[in-house]
N, CA, C and O atoms as CSV, one atom per row, in Angstrom:
chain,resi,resn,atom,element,x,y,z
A,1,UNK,N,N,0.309,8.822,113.856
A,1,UNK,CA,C,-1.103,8.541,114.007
A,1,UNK,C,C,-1.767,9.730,114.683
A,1,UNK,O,O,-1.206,10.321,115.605
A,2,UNK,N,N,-2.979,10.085,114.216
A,2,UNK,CA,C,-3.632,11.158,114.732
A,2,UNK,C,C,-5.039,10.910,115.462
A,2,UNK,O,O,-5.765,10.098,114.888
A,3,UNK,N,N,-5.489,11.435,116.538
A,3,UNK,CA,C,-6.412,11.091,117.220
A,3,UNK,C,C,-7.648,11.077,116.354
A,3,UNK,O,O,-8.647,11.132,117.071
A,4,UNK,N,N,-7.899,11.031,115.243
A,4,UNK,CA,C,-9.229,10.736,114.139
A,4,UNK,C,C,-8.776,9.346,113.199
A,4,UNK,O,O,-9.445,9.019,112.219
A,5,UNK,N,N,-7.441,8.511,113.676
A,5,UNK,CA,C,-7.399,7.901,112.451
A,5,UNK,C,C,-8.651,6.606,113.644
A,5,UNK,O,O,-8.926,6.302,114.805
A,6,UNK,N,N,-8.907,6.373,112.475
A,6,UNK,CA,C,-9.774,5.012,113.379
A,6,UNK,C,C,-9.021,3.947,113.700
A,6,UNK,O,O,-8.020,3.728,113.017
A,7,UNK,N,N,-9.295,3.230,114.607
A,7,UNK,CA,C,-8.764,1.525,115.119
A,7,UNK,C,C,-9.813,0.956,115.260
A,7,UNK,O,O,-10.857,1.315,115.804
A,8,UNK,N,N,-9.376,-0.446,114.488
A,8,UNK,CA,C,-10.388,-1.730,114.363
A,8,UNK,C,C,-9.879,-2.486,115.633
A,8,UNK,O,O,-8.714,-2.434,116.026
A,9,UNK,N,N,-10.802,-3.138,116.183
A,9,UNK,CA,C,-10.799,-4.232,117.297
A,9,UNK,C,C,-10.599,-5.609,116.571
A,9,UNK,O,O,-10.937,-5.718,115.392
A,10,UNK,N,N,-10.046,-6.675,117.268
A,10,UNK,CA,C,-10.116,-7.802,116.570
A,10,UNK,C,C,-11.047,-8.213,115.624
A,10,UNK,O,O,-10.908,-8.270,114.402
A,11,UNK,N,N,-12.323,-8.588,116.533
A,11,UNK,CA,C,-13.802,-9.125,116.067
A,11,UNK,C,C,-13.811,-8.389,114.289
A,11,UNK,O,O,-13.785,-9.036,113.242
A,12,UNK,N,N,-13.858,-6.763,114.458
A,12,UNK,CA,C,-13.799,-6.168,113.391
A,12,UNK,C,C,-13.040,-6.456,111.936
A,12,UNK,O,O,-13.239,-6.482,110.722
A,13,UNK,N,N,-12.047,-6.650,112.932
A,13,UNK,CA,C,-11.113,-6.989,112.027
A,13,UNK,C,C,-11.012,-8.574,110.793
A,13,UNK,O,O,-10.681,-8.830,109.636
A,14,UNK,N,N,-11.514,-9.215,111.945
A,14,UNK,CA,C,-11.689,-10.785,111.140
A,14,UNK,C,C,-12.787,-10.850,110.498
A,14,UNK,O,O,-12.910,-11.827,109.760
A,15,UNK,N,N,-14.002,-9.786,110.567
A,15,UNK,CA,C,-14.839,-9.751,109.760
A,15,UNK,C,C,-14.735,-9.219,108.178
A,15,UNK,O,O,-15.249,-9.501,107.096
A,16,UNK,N,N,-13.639,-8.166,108.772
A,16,UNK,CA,C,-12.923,-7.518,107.129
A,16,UNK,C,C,-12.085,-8.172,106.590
A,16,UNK,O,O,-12.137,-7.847,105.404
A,17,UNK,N,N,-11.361,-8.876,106.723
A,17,UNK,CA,C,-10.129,-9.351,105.880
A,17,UNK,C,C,-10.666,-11.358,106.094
A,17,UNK,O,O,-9.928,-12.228,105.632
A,18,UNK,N,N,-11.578,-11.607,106.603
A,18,UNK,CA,C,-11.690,-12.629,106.183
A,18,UNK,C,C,-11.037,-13.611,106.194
A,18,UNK,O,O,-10.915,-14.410,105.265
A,19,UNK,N,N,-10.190,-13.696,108.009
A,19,UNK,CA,C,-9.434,-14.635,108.242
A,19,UNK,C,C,-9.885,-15.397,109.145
A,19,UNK,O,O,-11.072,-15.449,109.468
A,20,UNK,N,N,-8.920,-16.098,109.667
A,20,UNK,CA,C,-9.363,-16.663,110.831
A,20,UNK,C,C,-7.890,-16.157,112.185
A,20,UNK,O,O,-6.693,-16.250,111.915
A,21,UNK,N,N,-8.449,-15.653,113.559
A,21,UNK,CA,C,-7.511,-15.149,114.254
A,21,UNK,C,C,-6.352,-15.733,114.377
A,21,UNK,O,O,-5.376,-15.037,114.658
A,22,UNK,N,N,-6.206,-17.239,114.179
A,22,UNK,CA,C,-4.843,-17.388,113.990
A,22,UNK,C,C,-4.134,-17.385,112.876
A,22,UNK,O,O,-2.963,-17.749,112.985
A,23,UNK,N,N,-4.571,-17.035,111.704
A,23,UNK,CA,C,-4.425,-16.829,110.430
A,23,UNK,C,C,-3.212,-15.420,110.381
A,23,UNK,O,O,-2.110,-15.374,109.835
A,24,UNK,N,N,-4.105,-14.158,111.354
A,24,UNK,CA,C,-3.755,-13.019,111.415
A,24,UNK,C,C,-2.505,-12.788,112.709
A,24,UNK,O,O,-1.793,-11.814,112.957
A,25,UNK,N,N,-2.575,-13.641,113.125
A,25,UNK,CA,C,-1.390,-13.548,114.660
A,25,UNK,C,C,-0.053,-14.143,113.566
A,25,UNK,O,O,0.904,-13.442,113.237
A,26,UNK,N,N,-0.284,-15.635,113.112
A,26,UNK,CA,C,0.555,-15.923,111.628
A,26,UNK,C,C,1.185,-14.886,110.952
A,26,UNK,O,O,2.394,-14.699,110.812
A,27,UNK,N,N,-0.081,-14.001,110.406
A,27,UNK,CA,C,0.893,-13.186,109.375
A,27,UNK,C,C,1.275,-12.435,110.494
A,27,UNK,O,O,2.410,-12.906,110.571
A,28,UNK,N,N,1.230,-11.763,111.277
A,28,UNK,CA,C,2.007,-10.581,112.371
A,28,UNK,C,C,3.069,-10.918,112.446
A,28,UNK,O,O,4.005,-10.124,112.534
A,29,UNK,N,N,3.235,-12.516,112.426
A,29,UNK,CA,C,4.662,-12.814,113.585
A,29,UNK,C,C,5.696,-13.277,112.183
A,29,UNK,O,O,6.842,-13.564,112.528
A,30,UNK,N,N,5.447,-13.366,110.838
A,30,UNK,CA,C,5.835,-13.608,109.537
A,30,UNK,C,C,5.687,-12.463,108.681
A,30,UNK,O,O,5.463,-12.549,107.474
A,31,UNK,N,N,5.833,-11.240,109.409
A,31,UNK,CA,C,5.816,-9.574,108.672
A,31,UNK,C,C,4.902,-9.669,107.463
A,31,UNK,O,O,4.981,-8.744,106.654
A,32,UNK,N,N,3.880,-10.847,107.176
A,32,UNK,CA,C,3.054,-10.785,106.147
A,32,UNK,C,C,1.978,-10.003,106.876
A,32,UNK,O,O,1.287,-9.888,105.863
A,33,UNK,N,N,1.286,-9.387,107.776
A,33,UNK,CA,C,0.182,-8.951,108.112
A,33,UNK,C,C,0.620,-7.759,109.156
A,33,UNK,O,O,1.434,-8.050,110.032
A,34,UNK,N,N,0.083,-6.388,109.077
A,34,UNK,CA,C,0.112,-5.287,109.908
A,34,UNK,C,C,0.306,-5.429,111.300
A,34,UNK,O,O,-0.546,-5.964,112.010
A,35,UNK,N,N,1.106,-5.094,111.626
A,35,UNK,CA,C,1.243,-5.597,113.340
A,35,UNK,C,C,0.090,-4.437,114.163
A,35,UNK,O,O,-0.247,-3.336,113.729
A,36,UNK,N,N,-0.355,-5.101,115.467
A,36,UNK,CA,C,-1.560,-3.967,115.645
A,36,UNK,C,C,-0.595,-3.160,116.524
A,36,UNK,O,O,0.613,-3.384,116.593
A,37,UNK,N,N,-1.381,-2.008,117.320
A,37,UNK,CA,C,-1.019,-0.837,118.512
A,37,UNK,C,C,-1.257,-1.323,119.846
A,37,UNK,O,O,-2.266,-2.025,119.918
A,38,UNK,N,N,-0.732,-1.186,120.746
A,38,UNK,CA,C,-1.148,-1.280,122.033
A,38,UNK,C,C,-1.897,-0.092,122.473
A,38,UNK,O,O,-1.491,1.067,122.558
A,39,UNK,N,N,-3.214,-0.638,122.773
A,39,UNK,CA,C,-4.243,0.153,123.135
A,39,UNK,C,C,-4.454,0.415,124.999
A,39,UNK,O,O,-4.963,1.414,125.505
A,40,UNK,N,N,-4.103,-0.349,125.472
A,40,UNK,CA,C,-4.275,-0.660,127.062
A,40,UNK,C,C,-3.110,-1.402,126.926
A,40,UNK,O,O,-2.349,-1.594,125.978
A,41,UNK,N,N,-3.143,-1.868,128.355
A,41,UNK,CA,C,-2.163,-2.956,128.725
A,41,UNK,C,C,-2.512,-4.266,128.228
A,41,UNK,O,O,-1.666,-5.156,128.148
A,42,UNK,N,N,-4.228,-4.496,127.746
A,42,UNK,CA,C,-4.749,-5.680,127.278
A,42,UNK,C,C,-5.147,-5.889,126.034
A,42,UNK,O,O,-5.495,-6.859,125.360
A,43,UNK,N,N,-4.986,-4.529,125.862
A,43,UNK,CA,C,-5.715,-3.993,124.081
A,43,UNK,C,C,-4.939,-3.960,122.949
A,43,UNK,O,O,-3.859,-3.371,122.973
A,44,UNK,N,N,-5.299,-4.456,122.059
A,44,UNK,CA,C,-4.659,-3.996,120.727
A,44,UNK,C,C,-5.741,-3.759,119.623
A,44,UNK,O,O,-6.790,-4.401,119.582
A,45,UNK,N,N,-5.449,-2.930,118.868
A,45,UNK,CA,C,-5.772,-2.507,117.877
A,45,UNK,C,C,-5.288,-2.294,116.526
A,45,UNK,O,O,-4.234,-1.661,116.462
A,46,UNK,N,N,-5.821,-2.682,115.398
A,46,UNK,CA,C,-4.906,-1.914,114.178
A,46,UNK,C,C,-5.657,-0.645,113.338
A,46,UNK,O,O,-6.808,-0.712,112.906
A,47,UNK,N,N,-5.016,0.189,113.241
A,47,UNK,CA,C,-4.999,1.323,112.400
A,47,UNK,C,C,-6.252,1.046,111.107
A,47,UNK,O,O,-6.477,-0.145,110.891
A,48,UNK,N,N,-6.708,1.626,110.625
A,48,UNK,CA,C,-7.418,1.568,109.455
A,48,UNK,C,C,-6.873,1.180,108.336
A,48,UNK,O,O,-6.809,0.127,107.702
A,49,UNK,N,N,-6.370,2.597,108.189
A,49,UNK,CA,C,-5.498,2.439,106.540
A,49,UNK,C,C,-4.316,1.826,106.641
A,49,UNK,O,O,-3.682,1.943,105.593
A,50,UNK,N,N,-3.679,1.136,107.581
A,50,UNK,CA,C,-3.006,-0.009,107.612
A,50,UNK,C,C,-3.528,-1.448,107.026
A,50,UNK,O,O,-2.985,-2.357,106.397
A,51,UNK,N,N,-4.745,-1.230,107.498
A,51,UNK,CA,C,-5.755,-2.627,107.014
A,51,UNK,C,C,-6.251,-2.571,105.647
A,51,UNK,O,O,-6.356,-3.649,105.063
A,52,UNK,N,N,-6.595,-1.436,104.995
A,52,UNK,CA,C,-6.613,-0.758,103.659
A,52,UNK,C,C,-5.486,-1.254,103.096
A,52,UNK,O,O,-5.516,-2.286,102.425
A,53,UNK,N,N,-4.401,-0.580,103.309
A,53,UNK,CA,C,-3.020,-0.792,102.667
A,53,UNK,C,C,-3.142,-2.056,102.180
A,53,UNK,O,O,-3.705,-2.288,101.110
A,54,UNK,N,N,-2.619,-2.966,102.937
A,54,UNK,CA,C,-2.902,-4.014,103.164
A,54,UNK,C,C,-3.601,-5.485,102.158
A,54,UNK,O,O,-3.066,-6.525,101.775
A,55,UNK,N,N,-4.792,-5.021,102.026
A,55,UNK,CA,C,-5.775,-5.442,101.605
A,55,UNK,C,C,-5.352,-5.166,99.982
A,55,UNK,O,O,-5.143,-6.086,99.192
A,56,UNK,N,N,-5.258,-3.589,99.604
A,56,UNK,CA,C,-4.859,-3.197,98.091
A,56,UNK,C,C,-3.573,-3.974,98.067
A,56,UNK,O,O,-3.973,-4.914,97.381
A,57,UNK,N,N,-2.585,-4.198,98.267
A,57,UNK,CA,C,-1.701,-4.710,98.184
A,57,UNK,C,C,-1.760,-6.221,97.718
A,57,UNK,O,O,-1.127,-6.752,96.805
A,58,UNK,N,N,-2.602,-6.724,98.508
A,58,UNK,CA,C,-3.464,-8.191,98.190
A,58,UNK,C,C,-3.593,-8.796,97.178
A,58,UNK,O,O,-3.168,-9.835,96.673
A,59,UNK,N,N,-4.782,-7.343,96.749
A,59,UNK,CA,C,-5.427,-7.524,95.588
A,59,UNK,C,C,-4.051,-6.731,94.074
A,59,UNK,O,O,-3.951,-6.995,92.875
A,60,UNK,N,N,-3.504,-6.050,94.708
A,60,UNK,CA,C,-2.297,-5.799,93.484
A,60,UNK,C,C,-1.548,-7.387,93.262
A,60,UNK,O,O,-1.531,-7.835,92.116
A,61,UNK,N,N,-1.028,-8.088,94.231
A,61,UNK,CA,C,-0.727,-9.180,94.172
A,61,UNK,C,C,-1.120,-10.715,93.292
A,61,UNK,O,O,-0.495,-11.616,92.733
A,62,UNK,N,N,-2.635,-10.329,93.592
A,62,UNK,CA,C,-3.420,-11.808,92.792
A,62,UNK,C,C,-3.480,-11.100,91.737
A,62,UNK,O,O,-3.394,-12.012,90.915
A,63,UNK,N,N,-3.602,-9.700,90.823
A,63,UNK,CA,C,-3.834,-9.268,89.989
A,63,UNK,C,C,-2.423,-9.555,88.691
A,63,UNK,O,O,-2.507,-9.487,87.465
A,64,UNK,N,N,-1.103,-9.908,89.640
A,64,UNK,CA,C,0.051,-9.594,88.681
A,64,UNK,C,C,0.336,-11.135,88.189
A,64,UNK,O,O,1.228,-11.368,87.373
């Protein structure tokens, strides 16, 4: 990871992928969903193009 990749905050996050937060703690802890970064001792974050990835993958999925 490089100090330009961006990190989404939660809030952000459930606005993009269109879950609900326990939806996304679910997939974390069931390797279905990107695990985030420790940002602080209180913080987490996930990566961008992790959430990208992600998402295309999704949509490769409902597509096959």
């Amino acid at each position: 990871m490089t100090v330009d990749t961006p990190i989404i905050r939660l809030p952000e996050l459930l606005k993009i992928v269109c879950l609900c937060k326990g939806s996304v703690y679910r997939g974390i802890k069931t390797g279905e969903f990107p695990a985030p970064i420790k940002l602080t001792q209180r913080a987490v974050g996930w990566r961008r193009e992790d959430i990208v990835e992600w998402i295309a993958s999704r949509q490769a999925a409902i597509q096959q």
